[in-house]
C-alpha positions in Angstrom: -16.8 -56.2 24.4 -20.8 -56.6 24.2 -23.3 -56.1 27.3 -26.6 -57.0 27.6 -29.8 -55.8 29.7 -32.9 -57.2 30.6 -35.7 -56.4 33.4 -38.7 -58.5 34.4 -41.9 -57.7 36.3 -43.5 -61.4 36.7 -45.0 -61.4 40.0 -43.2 -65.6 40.2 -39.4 -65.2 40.4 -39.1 -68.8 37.9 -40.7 -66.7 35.3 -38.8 -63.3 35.6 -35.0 -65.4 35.6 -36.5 -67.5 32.5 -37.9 -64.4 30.4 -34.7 -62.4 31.5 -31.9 -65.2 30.7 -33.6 -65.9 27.2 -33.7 -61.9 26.5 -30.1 -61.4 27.5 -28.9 -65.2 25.7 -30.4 -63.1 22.3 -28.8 -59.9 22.9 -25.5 -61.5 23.5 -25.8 -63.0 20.1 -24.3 -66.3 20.7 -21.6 -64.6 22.9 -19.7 -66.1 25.9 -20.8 -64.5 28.9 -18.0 -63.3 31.4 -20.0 -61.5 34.1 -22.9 -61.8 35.2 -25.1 -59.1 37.4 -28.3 -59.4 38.9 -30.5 -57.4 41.4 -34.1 -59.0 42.7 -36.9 -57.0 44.5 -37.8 -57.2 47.9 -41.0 -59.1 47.4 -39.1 -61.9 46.0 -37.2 -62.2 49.8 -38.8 -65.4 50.2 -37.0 -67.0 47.1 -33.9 -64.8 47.7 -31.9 -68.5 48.3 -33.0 -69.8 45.2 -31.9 -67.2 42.2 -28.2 -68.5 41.8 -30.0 -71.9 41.1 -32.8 -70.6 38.8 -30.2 -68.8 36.9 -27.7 -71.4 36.5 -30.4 -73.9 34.9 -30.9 -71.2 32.1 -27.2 -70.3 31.5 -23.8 -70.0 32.2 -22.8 -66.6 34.1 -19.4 -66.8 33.9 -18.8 -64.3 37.2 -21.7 -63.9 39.2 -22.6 -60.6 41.3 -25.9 -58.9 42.5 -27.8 -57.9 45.3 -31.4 -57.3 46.6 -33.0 -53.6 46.6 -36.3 -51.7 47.0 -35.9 -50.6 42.9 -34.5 -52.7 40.3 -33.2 -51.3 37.6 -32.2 -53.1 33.8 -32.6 -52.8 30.3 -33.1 -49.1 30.2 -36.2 -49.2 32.6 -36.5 -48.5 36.3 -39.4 -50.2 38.8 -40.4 -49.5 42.1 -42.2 -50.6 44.9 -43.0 -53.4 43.0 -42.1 -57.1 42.2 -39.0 -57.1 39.7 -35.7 -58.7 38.6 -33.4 -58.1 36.2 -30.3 -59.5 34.5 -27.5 -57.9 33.1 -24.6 -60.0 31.5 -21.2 -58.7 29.5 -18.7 -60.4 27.0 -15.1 -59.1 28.0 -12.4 -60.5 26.0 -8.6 -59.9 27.7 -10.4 -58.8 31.3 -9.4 -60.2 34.4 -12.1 -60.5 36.9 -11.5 -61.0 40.5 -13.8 -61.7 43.3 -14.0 -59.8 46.8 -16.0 -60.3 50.0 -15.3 -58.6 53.4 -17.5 -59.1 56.5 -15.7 -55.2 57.3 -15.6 -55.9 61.0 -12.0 -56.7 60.6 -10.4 -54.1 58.4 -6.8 -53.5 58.4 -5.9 -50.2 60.7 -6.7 -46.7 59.1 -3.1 -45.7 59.3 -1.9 -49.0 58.3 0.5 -48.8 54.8 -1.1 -49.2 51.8 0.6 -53.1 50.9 -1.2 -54.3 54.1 -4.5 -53.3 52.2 -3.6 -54.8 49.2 -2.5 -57.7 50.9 -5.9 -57.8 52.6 -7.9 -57.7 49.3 -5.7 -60.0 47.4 -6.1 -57.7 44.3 -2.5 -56.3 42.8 -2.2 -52.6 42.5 -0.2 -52.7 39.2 -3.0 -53.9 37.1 -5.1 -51.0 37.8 -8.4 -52.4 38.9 -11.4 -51.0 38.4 -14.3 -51.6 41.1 -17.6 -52.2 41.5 -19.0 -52.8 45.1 -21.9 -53.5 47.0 -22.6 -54.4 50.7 -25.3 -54.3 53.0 -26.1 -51.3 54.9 -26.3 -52.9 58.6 -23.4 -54.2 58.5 -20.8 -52.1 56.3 -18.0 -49.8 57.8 -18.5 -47.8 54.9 -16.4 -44.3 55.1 -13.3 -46.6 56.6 -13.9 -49.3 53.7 -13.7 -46.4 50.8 -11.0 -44.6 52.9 -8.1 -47.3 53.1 -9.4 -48.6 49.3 -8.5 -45.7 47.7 -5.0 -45.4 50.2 -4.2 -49.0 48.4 -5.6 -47.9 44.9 -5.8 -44.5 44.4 -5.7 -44.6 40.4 -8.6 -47.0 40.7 -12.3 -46.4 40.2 -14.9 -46.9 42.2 -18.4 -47.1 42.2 -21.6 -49.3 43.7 -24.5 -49.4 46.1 -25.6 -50.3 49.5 -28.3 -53.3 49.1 -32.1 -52.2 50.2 -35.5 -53.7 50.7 -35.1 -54.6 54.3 -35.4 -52.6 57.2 -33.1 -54.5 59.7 -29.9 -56.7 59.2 -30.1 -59.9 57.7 -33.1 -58.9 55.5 -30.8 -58.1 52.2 -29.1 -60.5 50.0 -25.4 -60.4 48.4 -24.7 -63.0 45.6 -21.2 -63.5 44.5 -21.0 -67.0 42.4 -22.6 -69.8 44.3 -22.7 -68.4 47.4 -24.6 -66.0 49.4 -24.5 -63.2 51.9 -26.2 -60.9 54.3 -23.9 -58.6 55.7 -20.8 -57.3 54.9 -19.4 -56.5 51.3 -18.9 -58.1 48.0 -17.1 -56.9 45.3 -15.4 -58.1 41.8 -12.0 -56.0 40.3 -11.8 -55.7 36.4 -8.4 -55.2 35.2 -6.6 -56.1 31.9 -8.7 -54.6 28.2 -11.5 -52.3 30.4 -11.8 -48.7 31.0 -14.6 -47.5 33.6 -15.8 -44.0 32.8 -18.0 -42.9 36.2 -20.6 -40.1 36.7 -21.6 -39.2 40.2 -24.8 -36.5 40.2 -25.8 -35.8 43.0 -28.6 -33.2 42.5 -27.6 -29.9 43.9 -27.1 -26.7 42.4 -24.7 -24.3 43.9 -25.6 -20.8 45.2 -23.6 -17.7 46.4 -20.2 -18.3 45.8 -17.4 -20.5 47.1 -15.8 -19.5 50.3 -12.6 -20.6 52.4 -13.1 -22.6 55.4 -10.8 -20.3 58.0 -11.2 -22.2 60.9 -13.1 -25.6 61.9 -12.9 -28.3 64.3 -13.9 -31.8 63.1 -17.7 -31.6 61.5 -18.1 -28.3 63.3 -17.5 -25.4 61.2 -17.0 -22.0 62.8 -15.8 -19.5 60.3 -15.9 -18.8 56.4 -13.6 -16.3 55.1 -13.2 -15.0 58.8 -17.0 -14.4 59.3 -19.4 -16.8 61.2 -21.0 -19.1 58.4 -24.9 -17.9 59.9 -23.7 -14.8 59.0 -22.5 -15.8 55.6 -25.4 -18.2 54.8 -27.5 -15.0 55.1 -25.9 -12.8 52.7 -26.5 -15.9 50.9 -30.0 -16.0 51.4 -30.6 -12.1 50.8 -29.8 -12.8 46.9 -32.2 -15.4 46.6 -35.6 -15.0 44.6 -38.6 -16.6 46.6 -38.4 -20.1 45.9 -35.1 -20.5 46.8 -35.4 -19.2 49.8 -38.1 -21.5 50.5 -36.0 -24.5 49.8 -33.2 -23.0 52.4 -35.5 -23.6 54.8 -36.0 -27.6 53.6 -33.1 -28.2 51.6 -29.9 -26.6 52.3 -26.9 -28.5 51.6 -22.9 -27.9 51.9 -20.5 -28.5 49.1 -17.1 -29.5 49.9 -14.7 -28.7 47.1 -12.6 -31.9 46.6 -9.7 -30.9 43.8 -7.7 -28.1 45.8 -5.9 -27.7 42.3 -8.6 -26.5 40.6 -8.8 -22.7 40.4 -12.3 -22.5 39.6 -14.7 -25.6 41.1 -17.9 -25.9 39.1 -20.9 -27.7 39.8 -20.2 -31.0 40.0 -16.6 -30.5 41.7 -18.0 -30.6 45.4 -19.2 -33.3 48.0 -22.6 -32.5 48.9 -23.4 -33.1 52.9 -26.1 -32.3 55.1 -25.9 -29.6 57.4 -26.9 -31.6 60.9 -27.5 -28.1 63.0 -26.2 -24.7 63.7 -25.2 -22.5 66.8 -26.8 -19.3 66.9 -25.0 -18.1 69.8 -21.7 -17.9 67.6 -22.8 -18.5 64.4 -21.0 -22.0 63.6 -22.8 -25.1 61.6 -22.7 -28.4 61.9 -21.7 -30.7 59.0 -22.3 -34.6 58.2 -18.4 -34.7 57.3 -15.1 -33.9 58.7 -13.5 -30.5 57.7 -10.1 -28.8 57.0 -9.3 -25.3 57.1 -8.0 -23.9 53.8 -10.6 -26.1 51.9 -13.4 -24.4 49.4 -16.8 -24.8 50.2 -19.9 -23.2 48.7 -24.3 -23.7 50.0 -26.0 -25.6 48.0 -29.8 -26.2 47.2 -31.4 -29.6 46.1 -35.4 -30.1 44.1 -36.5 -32.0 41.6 -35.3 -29.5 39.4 -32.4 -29.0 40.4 -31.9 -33.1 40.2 -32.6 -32.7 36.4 -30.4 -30.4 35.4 -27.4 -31.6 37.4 -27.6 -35.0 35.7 -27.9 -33.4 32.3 -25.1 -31.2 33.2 -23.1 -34.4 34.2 -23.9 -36.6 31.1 -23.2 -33.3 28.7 -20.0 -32.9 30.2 -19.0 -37.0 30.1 -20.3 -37.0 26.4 -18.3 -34.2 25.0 -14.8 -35.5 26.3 -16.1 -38.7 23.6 -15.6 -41.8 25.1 -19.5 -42.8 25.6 -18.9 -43.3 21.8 -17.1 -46.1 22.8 -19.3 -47.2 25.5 -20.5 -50.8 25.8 -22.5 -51.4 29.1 -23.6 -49.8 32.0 -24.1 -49.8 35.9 -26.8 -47.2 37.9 -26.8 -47.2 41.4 -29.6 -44.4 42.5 -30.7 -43.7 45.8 -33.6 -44.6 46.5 -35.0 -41.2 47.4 -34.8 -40.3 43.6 -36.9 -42.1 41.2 -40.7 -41.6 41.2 -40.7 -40.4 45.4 -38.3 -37.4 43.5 -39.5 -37.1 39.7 -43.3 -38.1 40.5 -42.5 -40.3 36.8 -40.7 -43.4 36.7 -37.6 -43.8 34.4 -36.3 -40.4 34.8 -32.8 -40.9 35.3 -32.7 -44.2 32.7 -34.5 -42.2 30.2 -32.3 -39.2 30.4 -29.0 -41.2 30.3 -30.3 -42.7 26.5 -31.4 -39.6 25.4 -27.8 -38.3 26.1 -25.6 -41.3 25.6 -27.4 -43.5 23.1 -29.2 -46.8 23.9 -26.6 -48.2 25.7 -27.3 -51.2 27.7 -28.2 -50.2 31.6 -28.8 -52.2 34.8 -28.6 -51.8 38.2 -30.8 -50.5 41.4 -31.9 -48.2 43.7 -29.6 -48.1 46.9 -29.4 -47.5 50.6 -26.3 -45.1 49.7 -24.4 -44.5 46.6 -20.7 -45.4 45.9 -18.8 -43.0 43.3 -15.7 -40.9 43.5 -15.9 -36.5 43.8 -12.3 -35.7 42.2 -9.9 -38.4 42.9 -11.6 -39.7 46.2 -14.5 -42.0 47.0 -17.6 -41.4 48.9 -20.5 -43.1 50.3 -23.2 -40.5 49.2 -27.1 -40.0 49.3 -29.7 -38.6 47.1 -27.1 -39.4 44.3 -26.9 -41.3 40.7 -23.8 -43.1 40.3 -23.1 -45.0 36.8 -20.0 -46.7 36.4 -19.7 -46.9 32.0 -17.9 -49.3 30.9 -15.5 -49.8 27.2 -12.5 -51.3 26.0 -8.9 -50.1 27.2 -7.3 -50.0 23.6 
């Protein structure tokens, strides 16, 4: 297995594809190339019809995937706000590659069996896909999409990114081969001699401790370890220095604790979601995600900082269990309110993923909502860094 990355910042499309093809044709080494994913800038929207062509005249992309977005991201770099493509190809011997595209307006029903998915997405169980998705953001039932996916594949990875760059739908693009989308979702399904290793940081450290959901209703949650969670937040709050106090006040986020067999949930372990309000009158909070009593759930804060050290802490922990040894490519979807908006530097997350993995090859871009799995189940998530890491099976 061999990838290869490449980014350009021409300001003419023609001249990003042909610097990009003839980087990646060199790094490939005279290699056949299998797959094929690219991701174009916003400010390119005019030529957004014309890529699949451009490319095509350079090389042959075997499978062909990509998307538009408001940050591109390849070879290792990351650019912003700014006119950018970039290419990223792989070599898979023994992988089986199939394509997927949904409109999601007709989805099977949620409590459907898990065949009838299958049968819907024409992708067999057995082989043990693994994912990579991307859709546009107008137009995608995302939560129901994710939900019944993982009903019909639930040894399967998942990870992608929601397309961005336009502010209405119909203004991002979705390429899969030789045609092209602007709503719904695409998707391909590796199987056969490929592992996908996934890290999902979504830049939150915990505070106080974890504490029992006793009793909720829905998204509304009305008691932790039998007390009202105002009253529990502020015991929270009491041990805080100064500065984290100050971020409670901008900043506060739920963890939900996702592994129920896990005695002890570290950092990492919990699906971060924003707290929409609370009731003072009897204490309860509001949360952007349904609940269950019995479930663990601990506050959380989110900064720049805090960003940092959760993705170190992520690629630390995926480096010592030793398959990024293996490693031969890699995917990055980031949200779009990380990067510079975040770091106040470009490159942060890119740079820091080298620095701990090696210089493995890295493309990908910067999302209208992030698609990576907390424990065994997928989420649609925000403010997050999903990769999706990519080796051989045997």
């Amino acid at each position: 297995m061999r990838w290869a990355s490449h980014l350009s910042t021409d300001d003419a499309i023609e001249t990003c594809v042909e610097r990009s093809t003839e980087a990646v044709r060199k790094q490939m080494g005279g290699e056949e190339v299998h797959l094929t994913l690219i991701f174009v800038a916003s400010q390119f929207k005019d030529q957004y019809e014309e890529v699949q062509k451009l490319i095509r005249n350079k090389m042959d992309p075997g499978w062909f995937i990509g998307c538009s977005g408001g940050g591109i991201i390849g070879g290792g770099k990351e650019v912003e706000q700014q006119a950018a493509f970039s290419i990223t190809c792989a070599n898979m011997p023994g992988v089986e590659i199939q394509s997927i595209y949904s409109d999601t307006m007709s989805l099977p029903n949620q409590d459907t069996a898990p065949g009838i998915w299958r049968e819907w997405l024409g992708i067999d169980a057995e082989k043990q896909p693994k994912f990579i998705f991307l859709a546009d953001p107008f137009s995608f039932r995302g939560e129901e999409f994710l939900s019944g996916v993982d009903f019909a594949y639930p040894k399967s990875r998942k990870v992608g990114g929601l397309a961005s760059g336009a502010n209405m739908q119909g203004g991002n693009v979705l390429y899969l081969d030789d045609k092209t989308y602007h709503n719904g979702l695409i998707g391909l399904a590796l199987s056969g001699n490929i592992a996908m290793d996934t890290i999902v940081a979504q830049g939150c450290r915990p505070i106080g401790k974890p504490v029992k959901v006793t009793k909720c209703e829905n998204t509304l949650l009305t008691e932790l370890d039998g007390q009202p969670p105002l009253e529990v937040l502020q015991k929270v709050y009491e041990g805080l220095n100064e500065n984290d106090r100050q971020l409670v006040q901008t900043s506060l986020f739920l963890g939900i604790e996702m592994d129920p067999l896990k005695d002890n949930p570290q950092q990492g372990d919990f699906l971060i979601r924003n707290i929409m309000g609370a009731d003072q009158a009897n204490g309860g909070i509001a949360i952007g995600s349904i609940l269950r009593e019995g479930q663990l759930v601990q506050f959380h804060l989110r900064d720049k900082i805090m960003s940092a050290e959760d993705l170190k802490l992520m690629l630390d922990r995926y480096r010592s269990g030793g398959n990024s040894k293996d490693a031969s490519g890699a995917l990055l979807f980031s949200c779009l309110g990380r990067g510079q908006y975040l770091y106040g530097k470009p490159n942060h997350d890119s740079d820091m993923f080298r620095d701990q993995l090696g210089d493995i090859p890295l493309g990908g871009f910067f999302c209208n909502g992030e698609i990576g799995p907390v424990g065994n189940t997928t989420f649609l998530h925000g403010y997050t860094s999903s990769f999706g890491i990519f080796r051989e099976a045997r």
